[in-house]
LOTI-989099 format. One record per residue (C-alpha): x, y, z; residue in three letters; residue number from 1. Coordinates in nm, 4 decimals, always signed. Layout:
% residues N
          X          Y          Z   residu   num
          X          Y          Z      ALA   NUM
...
% end
This chain:
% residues 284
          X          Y          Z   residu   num
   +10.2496   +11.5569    +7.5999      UNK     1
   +10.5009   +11.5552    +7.9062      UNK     2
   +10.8200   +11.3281    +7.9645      UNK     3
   +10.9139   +11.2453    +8.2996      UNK     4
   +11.2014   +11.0397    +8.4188      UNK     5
   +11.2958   +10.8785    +8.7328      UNK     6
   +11.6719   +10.8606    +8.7667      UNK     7
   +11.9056   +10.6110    +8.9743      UNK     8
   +12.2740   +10.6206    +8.9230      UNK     9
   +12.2282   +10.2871    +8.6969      UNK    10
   +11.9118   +10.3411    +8.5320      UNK    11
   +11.6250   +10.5970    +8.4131      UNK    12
   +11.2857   +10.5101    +8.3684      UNK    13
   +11.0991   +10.7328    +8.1301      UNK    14
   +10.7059   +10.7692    +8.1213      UNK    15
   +10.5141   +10.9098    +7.8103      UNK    16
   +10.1973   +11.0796    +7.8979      UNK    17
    +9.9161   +11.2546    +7.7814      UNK    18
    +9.5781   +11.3615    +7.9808      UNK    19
    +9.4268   +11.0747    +7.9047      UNK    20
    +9.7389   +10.9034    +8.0807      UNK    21
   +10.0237   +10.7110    +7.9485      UNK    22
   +10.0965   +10.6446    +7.5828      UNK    23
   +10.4890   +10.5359    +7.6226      UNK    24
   +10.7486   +10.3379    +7.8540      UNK    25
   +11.1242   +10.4022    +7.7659      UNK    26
   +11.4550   +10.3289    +7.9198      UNK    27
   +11.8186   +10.4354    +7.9047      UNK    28
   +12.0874   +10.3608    +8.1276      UNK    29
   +12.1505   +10.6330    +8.4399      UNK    30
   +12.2515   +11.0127    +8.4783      UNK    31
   +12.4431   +11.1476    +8.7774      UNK    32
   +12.5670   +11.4383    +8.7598      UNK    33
   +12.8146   +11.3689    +9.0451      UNK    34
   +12.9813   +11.0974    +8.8273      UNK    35
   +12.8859   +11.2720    +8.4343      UNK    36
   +12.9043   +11.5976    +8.2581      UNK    37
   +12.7080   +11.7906    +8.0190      UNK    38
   +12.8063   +11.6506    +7.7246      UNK    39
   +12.8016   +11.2724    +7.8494      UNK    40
   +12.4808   +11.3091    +7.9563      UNK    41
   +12.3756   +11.5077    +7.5886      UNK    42
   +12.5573   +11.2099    +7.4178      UNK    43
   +12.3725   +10.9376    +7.6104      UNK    44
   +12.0556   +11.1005    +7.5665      UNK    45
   +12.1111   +11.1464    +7.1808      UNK    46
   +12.2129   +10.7462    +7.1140      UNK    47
   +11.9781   +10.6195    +7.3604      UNK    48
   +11.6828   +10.8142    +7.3994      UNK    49
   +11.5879   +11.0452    +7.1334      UNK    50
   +11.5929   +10.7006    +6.8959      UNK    51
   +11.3304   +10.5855    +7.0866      UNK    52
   +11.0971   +10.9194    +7.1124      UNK    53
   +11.1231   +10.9530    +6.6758      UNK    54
   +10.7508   +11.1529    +6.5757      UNK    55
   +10.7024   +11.2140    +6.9849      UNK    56
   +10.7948   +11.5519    +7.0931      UNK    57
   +10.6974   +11.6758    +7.4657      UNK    58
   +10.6170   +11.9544    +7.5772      UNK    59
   +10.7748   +11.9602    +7.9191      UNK    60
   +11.0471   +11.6854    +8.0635      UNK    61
   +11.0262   +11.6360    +8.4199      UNK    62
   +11.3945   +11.5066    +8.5782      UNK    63
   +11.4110   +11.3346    +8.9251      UNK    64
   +11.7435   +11.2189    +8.9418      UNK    65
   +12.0401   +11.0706    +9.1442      UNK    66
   +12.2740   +11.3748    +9.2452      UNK    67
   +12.0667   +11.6634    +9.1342      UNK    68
   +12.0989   +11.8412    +9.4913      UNK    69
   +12.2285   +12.1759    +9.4517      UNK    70
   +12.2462   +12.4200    +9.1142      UNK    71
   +12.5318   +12.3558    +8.9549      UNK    72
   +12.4317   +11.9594    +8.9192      UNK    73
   +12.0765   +12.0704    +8.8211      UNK    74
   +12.2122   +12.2962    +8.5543      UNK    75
   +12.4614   +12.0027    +8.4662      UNK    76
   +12.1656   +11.8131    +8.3447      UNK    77
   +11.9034   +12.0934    +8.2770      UNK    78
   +12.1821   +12.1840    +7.9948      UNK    79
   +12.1582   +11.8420    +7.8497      UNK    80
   +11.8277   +11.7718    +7.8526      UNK    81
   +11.7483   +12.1635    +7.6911      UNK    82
   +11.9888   +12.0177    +7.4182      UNK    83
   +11.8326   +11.6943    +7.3578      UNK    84
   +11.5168   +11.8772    +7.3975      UNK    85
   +11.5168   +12.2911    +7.2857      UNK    86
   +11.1624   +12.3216    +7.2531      UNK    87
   +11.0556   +12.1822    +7.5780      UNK    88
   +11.0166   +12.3392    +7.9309      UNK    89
   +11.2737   +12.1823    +8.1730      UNK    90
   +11.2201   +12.0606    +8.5401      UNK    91
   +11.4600   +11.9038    +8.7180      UNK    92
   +11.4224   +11.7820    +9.0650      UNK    93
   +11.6052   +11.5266    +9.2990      UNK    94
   +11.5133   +11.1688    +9.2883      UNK    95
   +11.4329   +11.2143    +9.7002      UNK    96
   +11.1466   +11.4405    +9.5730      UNK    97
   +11.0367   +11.1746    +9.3015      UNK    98
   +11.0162   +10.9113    +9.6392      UNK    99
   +10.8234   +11.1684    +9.8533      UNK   100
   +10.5436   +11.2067    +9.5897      UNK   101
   +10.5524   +10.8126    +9.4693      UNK   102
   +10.6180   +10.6999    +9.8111      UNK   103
   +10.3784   +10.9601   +10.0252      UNK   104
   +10.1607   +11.1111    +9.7875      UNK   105
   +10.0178   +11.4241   +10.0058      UNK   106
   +10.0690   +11.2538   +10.3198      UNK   107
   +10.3379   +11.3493   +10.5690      UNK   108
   +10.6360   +11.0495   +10.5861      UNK   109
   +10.9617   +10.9823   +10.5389      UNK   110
   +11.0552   +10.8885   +10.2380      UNK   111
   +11.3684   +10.6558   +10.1223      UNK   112
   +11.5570   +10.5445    +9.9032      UNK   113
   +11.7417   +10.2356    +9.9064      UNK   114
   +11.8769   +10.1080    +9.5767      UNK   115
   +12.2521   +10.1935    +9.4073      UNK   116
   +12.2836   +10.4575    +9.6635      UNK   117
   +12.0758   +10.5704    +9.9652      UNK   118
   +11.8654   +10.9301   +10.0918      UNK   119
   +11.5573   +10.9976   +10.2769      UNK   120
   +11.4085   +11.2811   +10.4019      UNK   121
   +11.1278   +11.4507   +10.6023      UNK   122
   +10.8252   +11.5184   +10.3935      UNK   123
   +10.5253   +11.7045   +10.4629      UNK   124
   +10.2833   +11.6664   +10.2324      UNK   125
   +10.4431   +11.8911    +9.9575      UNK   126
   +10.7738   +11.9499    +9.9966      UNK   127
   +11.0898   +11.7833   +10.1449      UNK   128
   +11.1175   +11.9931   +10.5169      UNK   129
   +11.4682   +11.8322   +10.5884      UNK   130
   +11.7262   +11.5752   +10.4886      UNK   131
   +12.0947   +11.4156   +10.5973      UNK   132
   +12.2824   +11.4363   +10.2891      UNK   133
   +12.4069   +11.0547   +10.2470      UNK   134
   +12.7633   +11.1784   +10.1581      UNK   135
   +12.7534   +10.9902    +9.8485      UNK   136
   +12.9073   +10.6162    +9.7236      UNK   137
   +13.2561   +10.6674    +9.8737      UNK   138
   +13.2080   +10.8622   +10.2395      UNK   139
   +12.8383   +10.7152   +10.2737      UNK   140
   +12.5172   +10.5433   +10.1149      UNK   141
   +12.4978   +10.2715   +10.3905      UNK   142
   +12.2740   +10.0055   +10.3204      UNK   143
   +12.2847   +10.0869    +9.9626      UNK   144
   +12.3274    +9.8442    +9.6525      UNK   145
   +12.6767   +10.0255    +9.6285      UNK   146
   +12.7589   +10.0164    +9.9699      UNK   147
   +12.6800    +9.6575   +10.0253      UNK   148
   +12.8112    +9.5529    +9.6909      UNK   149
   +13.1533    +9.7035    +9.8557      UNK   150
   +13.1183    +9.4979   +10.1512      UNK   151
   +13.0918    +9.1720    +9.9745      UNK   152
   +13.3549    +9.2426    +9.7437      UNK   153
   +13.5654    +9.2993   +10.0092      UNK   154
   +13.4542    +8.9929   +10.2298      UNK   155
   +13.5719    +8.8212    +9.8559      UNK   156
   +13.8846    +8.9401    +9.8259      UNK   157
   +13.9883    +8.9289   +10.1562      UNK   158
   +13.8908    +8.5679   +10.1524      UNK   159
   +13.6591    +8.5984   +10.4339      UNK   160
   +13.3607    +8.4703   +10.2880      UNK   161
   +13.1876    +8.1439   +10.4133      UNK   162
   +13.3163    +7.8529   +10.1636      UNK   163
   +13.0002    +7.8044   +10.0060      UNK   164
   +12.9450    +8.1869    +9.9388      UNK   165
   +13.2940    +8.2108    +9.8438      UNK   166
   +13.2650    +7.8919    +9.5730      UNK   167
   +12.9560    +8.0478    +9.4670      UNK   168
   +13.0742    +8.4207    +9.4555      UNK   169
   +13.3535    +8.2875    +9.2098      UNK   170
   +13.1397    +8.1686    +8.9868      UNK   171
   +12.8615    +8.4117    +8.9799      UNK   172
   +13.1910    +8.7011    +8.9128      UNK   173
   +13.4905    +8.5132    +8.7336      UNK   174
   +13.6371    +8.7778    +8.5889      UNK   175
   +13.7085    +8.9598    +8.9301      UNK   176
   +14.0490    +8.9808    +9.0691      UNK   177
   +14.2674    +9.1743    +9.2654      UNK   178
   +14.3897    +9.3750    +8.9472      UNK   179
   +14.0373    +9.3944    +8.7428      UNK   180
   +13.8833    +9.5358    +9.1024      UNK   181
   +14.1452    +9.8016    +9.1331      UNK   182
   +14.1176    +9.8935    +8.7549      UNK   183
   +13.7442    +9.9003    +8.7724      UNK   184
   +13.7194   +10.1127    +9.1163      UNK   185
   +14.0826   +10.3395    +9.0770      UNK   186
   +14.0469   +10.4043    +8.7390      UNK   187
   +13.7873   +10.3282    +8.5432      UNK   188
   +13.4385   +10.6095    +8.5550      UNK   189
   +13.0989   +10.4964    +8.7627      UNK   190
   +13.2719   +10.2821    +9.0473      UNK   191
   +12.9533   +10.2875    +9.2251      UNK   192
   +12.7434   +10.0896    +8.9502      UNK   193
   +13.0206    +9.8352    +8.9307      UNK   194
   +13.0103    +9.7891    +9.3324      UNK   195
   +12.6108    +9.7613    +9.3132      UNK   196
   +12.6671    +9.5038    +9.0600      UNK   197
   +12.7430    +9.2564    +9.3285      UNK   198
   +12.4335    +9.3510    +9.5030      UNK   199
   +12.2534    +9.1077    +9.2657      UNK   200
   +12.4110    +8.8202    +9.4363      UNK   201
   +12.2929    +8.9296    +9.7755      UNK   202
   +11.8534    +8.8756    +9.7548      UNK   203
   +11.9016    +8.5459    +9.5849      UNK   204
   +12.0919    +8.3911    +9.9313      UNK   205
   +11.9138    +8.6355   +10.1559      UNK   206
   +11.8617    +8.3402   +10.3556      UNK   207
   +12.2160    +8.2352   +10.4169      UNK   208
   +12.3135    +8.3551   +10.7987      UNK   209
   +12.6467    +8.5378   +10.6593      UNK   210
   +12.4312    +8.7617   +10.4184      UNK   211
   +12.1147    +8.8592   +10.6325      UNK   212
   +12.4037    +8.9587   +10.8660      UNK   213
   +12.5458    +9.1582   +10.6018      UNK   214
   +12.2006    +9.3256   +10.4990      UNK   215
   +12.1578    +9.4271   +10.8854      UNK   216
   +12.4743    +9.5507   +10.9304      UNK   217
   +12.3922    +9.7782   +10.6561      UNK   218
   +12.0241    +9.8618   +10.7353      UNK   219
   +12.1052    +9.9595   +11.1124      UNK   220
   +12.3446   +10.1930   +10.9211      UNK   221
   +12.1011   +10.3713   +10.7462      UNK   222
   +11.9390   +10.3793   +11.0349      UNK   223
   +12.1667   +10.4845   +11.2464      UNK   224
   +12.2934   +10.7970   +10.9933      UNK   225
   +11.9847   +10.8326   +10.8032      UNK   226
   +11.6564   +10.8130   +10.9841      UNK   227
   +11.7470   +10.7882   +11.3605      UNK   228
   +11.8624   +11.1419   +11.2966      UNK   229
   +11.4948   +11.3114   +11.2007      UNK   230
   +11.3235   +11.4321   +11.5547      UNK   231
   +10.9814   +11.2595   +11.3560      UNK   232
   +11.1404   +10.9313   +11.2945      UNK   233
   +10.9236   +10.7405   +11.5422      UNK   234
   +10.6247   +10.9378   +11.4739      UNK   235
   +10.5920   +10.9384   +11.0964      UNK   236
   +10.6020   +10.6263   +10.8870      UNK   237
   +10.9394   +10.5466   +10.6471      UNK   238
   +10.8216   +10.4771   +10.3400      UNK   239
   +11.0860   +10.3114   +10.0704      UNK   240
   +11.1943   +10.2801    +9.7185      UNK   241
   +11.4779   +10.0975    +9.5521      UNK   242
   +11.5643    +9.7460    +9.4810      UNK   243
   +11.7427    +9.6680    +9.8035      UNK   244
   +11.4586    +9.7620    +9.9952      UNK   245
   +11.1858    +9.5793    +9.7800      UNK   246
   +11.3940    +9.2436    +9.7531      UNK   247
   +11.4961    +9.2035   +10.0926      UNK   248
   +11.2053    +9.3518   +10.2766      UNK   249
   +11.1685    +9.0701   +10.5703      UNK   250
   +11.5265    +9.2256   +10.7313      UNK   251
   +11.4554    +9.6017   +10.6420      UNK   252
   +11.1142    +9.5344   +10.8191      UNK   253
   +11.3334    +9.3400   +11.1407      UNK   254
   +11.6172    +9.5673   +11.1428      UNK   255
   +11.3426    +9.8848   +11.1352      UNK   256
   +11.1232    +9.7586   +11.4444      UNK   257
   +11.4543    +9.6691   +11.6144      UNK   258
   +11.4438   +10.1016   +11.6053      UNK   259
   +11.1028   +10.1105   +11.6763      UNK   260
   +11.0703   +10.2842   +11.3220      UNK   261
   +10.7120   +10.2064   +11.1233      UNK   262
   +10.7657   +10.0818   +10.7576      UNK   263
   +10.5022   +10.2148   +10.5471      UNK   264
   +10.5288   +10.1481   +10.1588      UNK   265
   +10.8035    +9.9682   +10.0320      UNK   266
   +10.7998    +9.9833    +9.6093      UNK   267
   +11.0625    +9.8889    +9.3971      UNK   268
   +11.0283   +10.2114    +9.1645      UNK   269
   +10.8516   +10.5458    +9.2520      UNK   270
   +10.7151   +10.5626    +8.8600      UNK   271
   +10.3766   +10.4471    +8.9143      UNK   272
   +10.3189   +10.7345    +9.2022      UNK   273
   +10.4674   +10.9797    +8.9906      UNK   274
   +10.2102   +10.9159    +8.7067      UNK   275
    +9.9625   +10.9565    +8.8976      UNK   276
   +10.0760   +11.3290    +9.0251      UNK   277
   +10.1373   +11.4126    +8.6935      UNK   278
    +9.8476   +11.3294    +8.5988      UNK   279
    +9.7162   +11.5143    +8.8346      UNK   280
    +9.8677   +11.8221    +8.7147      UNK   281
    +9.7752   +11.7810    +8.3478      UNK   282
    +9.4140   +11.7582    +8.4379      UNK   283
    +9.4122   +12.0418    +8.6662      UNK   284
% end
């Protein structure tokens, strides 16, 4: 039996599986190791997860997660999940390399990710060949549920939201205020899931002028830092994953042939492409 997970900054989805395919479907909130530590992520794991897996015991855990890119975040969750998990070989991966093999399979593309935060990539078939680091929720992740969350909240506060946005805005978030925002963002841990919290109120209106303006401000971004950057990005064909992407597809696809760019796949979660490379592997 192998566990794999596919991990955003607000949420993991965790797959069960044996050869004969999969036997469970589990969920726990999200790991970052730019945002958590060792024993966060060990504590999380331990009231969240493990109550969930009781008589299940896996041989190997494969991690794709949000901000796994260089050792010492790897090890940040490696250590955790060898904790929550002694027994079991440990594999942990970026969540770019999780969208290459949902997204692409074995096929050259660009995979992307578009959901809390933002990454793609140049992929060739079996490994990730090159990538523009997305400098994260404060510095980058344009386009992003977090970075267009921001916007909006800012659009709010500043009062600079159309009247009906701004009436409706209100009463979607009543608790937000100058001083809650400034707790929530200055002081308070995981300012990027409370920005991409407002991101829900975006694909509801996404036909309201002010907001597809807003999503292609933030899509010609992405483009602009993200993809527009790869030598291949007219040649190959940008695949995507996330919730931004897959909910407000019609202005991704308009903003991307604006840039001459070819939209392959757009899925809301990589999971279902994962099993099936897993799967893969367990059947040799």
């Amino acid at each position: 039996m192998i566990l794999i997970a596919d991990s955003g900054s607000t949420k993991t989805d965790w797959r069960l599986l044996t050869k004969d395919g999969e036997v469970g479907q589990l969920k726990t909130v999200g790991f970052n190791p730019d945002y958590q530590r060792t024993d966060g992520i060990y504590q999380e794991l331990k009231d969240s997860l493990l109550p969930q897996m009781v008589g299940k015991t896996p041989e190997k855990v494969y991690f794709y997660g949000a901000g796994c890119s260089t050792p010492k975040k790897v090890k940040e969750v490696s250590d955790a999940l060898y904790m929550a998990f002694p027994t079991a070989e440990i594999q942990v991966e970026h969540d770019l390399l999780a969208a290459a093999r949902g997204l692409c399979g074995t096929e050259p593309g660009l995979p992307c990710i578009l959901g809390t935060g933002c990454n793609s990539a140049v992929y060739d078939g079996e490994k990730i060949t090159a990538n523009v680091p997305s400098l994260g929720f404060w510095l980058g992740d344009e386009g992003s549920g977090g970075f267009l969350g921001r916007q909006l909240l800012i659009y709010f506060l500043n009062k600079e939201l159309p009247a009906d946005l701004l009436e409706e805005f209100a009463q979607a978030f009543p608790e937000v205020n100058y001083s809650e925002v400034m707790e929530r963002v200055y002081r308070k841990p995981y300012p990027n899931r409370y920005m991409a919290s407002f991101a829900t109120f975006i694909a509801p209106r996404n036909k309201h002028p002010f907001i597809q303006q807003l999503l292609r401000d933030g899509f010609q971004l992405f483009f602009n830092r993200q993809l527009g950057t790869y030598p291949e990005h007219k040649e190959l064909p940008a695949h995507f994953v996330g919730s931004i992407a897959y909910y407000n597809s019609d202005i991704l696809k308009e903003v991307a042939a604006k840039n001459q760019i070819t939209i392959g796949r757009i899925l809301r979660g990589p999971m279902e492409g994962l099993i099936q490379y897993h799967l893969q592997l367990l059947n040799g």
